[in-house]
N, C-alpha and C positions, 0 to 999 in steps of 0.2 A: 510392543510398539504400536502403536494408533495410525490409522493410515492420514494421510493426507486433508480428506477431506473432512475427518472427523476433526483435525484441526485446525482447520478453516471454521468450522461451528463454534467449536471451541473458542476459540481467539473473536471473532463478529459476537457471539452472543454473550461468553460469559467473561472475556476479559476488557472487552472495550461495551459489551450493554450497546451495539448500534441500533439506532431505531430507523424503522421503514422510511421516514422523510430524509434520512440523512444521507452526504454526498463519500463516498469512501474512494478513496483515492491512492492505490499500490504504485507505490514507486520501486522498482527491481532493477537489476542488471540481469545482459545477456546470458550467465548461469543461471538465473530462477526464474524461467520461465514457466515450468511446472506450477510454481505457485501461483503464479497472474494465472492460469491457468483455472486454477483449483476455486481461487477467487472468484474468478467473472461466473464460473459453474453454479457458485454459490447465490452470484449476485443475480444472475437469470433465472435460476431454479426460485430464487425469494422477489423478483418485482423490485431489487435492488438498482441504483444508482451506481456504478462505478467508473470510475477511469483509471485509464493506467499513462506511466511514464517509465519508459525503459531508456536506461544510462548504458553506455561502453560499459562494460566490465573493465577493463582497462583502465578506468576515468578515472579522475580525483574525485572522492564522496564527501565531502565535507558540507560545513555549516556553511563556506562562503556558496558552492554548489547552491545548496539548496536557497540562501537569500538572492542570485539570479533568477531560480521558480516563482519567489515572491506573487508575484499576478496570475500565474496558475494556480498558485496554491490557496487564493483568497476564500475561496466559497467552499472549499472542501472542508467537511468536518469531521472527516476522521483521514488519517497521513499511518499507512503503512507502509515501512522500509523490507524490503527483500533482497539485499543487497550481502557481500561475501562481505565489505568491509562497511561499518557503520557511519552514520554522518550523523552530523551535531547541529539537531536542532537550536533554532536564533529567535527572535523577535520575531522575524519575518513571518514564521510558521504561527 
């Protein structure tokens, strides 16, 4: 098993190709925090951009969720979910 942050490299350089100018934006619930974690690590250690957005665990994660982010989500170019249950990317994204 791969630790953590090898899959943070993993995933930013050879599954989504992010480039240096680009805005990355982990959206997680209160169980995956580890990961925003792992991320921002990443994101400071490389002169990266990120933001995050933490949901209730609790919450409903759906596609209508995330079309009320719509105006948060506009300038971000890459949208990672951390989340127990998935949400269904829309238009809006």
């Amino acid at each position: 098993m791969i630790d953590i942050d090898t899959g943070v490299n993993i995933i930013i350089n050879s599954w989504l190709a992010v480039k240096k100018d680009e805005l990355i934006h982990i959206i997680a619930d209160e169980t995956h925090l580890k990961e925003v974690e792992a991320f921002s690590k990443w994101a400071n250690g490389n002169n990266a951009m990120l933001k995050t957005t933490i949901l209730p665990s609790g919450s409903i994660q759906n596609g209508e969720v995330i079309e009320k982010m719509a105006d948060i989500l506009l300038n971000d170019n890459v949208i990672i979910g951390a989340t127990d249950n998935s949400f269904i990317t829309s238009d809006a994204v």
